[in-house]
N, C-alpha and C positions, 0 to 999 in steps of 0.2 A: 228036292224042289227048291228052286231059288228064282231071282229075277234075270240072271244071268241066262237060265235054262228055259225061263218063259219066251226072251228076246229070241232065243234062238228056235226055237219051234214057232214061234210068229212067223220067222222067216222061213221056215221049213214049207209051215200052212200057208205061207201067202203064195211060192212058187206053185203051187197045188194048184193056183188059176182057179179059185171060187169063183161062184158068177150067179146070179140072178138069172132070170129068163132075159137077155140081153142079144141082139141080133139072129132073132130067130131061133137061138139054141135052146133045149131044154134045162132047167136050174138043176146044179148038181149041188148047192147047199144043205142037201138035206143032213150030212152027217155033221155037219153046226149046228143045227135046231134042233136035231131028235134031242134033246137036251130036257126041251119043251114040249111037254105032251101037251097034246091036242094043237097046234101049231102046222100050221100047211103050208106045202112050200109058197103056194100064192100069198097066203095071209106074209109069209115073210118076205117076199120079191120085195128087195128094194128098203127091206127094213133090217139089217139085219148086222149091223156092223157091233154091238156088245154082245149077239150069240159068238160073232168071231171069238172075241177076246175071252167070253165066258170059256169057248171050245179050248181055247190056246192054254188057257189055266188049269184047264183038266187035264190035258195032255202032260201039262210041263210037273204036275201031282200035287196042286195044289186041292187041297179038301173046299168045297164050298159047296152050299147047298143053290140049288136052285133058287129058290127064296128063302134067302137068310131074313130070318124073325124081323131084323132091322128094316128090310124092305115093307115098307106100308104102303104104297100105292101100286107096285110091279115085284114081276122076278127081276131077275138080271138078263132077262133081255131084253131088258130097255135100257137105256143109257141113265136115266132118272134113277133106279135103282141103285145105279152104280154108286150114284151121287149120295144117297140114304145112307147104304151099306156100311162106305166108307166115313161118313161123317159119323153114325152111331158105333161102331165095332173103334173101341180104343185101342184094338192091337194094328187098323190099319192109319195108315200117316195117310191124310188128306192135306193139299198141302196148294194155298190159293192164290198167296202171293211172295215175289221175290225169292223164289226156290228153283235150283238148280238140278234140275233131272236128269236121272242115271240110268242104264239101259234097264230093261225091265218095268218102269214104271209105266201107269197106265196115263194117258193125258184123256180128259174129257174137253168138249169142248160146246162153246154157247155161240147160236146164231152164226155156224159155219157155213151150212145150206138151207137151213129155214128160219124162219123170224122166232127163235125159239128158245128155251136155256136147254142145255145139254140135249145136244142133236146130233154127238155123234160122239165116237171115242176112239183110242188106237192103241198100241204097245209102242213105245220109246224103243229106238234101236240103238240110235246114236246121241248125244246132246252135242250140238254144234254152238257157235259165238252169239249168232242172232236167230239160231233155227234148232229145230230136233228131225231128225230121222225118224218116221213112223211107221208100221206097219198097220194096216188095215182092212177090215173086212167092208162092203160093199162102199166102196169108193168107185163114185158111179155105177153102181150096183157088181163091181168085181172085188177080188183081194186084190191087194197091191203095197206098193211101199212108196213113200211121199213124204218129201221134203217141204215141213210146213213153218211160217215164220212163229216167233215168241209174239205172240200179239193178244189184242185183246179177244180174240175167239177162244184163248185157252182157258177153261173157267176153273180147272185144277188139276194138279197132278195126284194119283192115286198110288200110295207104296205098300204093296202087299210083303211084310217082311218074310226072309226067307224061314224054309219050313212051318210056314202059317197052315194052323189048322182048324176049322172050322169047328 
C-alpha cells in the first residue's frame, strides 16, 4: 500500500463510470457505500464523493476504520471527517498551506459547489504549475478525472504515508 498505488486504482475506479442516479439510469454506486451500513443508495445520490476515496483506499490496502475514534462528528464519508481524521491521527500529514502535492495525496476542498467548508475531496493524480490532476467521485454526481486550479477552494492536502495502518 502506497500513494502511488492509491493514484492508480483512483484511476482504475474512476474509468468504472460511477454515477448517481443521473439521466434516467439506475445508481451503480453501491459497491462505494456498502462501506456504510445502513446507507441507501438514495440517501447517498449526489453525496458521495469521500465514500469514493474512502473505497479507493481500501482497494489500494490501506487499513482504516470506517470511523476512526478521531472522527467526532461523522464516518468518513463525509468529507468533514476527513478533515478531523487527518488533523488528530499524527501519523497523517495534513497540510494547509504552501505545499506542494504528490500523486496520491488527497486534496479536500471549501466552498467548491456549496457555500460550505470542505464540500468535497479527490485523489491527486498529477501536480501541475498552477493546477493538480484529480480523480473524483460524484463530480456532478459521476466519477471522473478534473483538472482543478491551486486556489482558494483547496482547504488541504491529506498524506496518508505509505503502509499506514490504522
Amino acid at each position: 500500500m502506497n500513494r502511488n498505488l492509491l493514484a492508480s486504482i483512483a484511476k482504475e475506479e474512476v474509468a468504472k463510470k460511477y454515477h448517481g442516479f443521473v439521466e434516467g439510469n439506475t445508481s451503480n454506486i453501491l459497491p462505494i457505500i456498502s462501506y456504510f451500513e445502513n446507507w441507501s443508495l438514495k440517501e447517498a445520490d449526489g453525496n458521495w464523493c469521500a465514500t469514493f476515496v474512502y473505497h479507493c483506499c481500501i482497494k489500494s490496502g490501506f487499513i482504516i476504520p470506517v470511523r476512526p475514534k478521531e472522527c467526532v462528528s461523522c464516518n468518513l464519508a463525509g468529507c468533514g471527517a476527513w478533515d478531523e481524521w487527518a488533523r488528530a491521527d499524527e501519523r497523517i500529514g495534513y497540510y494547509a498551506n504552501d505545499f506542494t502535492p504528490e500523486v496520491g495525496d488527497i486534496v479536500l476542498y471549501d466552498f467548491l459547489f456549496e457555500e460550505k467548508e470542505h464540500d468535497h475531496i479527490g485523489i491527486v493524480l498529477e501536480n501541475r504549475e498552477t493546477s493538480i490532476l484529480v480523480a473524483e467521485g460524484n463530480l456532478n454526481n459521476v466519477s471522473g478525472i478534473i483538472e482543478r486550479d491551486k486556489d482558494s477552494h483547496i482547504r488541504a492536502y491529506i498524506r496518508i504515508s505509505d503502509n499506514y495502518s490504522y
